[in-house]
N, C-alpha and C positions, 0 to 999 in steps of 0.2 A: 839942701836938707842936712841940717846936723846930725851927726851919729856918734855914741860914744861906746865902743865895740871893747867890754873888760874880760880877759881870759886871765889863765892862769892859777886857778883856784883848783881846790883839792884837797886833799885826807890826807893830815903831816901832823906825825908826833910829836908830843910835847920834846922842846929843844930844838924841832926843826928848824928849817926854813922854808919861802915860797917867797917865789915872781911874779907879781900882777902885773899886766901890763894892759893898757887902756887906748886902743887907737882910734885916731879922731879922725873926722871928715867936716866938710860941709860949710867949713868956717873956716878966719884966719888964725890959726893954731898956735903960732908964734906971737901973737898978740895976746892971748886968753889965759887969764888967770885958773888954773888947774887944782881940784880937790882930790881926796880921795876920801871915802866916809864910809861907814859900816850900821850895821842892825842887825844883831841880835834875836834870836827867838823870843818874844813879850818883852821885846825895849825898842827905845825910841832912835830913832836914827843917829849916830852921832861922830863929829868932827874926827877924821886921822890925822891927815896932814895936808898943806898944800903948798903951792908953791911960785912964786912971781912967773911972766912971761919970759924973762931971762933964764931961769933958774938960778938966781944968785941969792935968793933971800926963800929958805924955806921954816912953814911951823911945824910942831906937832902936839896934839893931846899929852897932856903927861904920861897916860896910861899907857904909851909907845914908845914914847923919848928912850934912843940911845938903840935900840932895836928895831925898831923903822925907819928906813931912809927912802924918802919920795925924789923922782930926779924927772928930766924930759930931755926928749929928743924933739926938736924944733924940725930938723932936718926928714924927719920923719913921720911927723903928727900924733908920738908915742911920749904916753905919761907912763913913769913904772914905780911899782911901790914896792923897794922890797923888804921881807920880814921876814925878821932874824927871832931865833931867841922862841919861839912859837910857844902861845901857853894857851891852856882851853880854854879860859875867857876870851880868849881873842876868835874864838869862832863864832862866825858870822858873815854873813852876805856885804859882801866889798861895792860897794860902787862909785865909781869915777863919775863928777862932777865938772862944765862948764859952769863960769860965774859971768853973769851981764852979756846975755839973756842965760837965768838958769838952766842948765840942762841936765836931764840925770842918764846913763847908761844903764841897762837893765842886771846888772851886777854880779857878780862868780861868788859860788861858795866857797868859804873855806872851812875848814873841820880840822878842829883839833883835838885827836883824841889816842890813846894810847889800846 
């Protein structure tokens, strides 16, 4: 049974930071191409960043570039996203994503607010 278990979310001032972290089960983990994706209160889900089975080739949304860094531990079954730099549009509900067969985690808040 796959499981994609995301903690790490929380109330961080603008300029903070936070650690998402995403642990997996149920699949081969080291094989699985890993997302991480957010939504917004009255917007539509949308793309952070992800990242190869290796982790040697990762993307990100513009709106993150250079203040989000997505990594994995293979060793582990742990994807972690972290974010620098925190500004209020970035809050929103994080959720870690399997690709082929989709799968989504039920997702952490994050809140950016002063």
């Amino acid at each position: 049974q796959v499981q994609l278990v995301e903690s790490g979310g929380g109330l961080v001032q603008p300029g903070g930071s936070l650690r998402l972290s995403c642990a997996a089960s149920g699949f081969t983990f080291s094989r699985s191409f890993m997302s991480w994706y957010r939504q917004a209160p009255g917007k539509e889900r949308e793309f952070v960043a992800d990242i190869t089975r290796t982790g040697e080739t990762t993307n990100y949304a513009d709106s993150v570039k250079g203040r989000f860094t997505i990594s994995r531990d293979n060793a582990k079954n742990m994807v972690y996203l972290q974010m620098n730099i925190l500004k209020p549009e970035d809050t929103a509900v994080y959720y870690c994503k399997l690709s082929q067969p989709d799968f989504w985690g039920q997702g952490t808040q994050v809140t950016v607010s002063s």
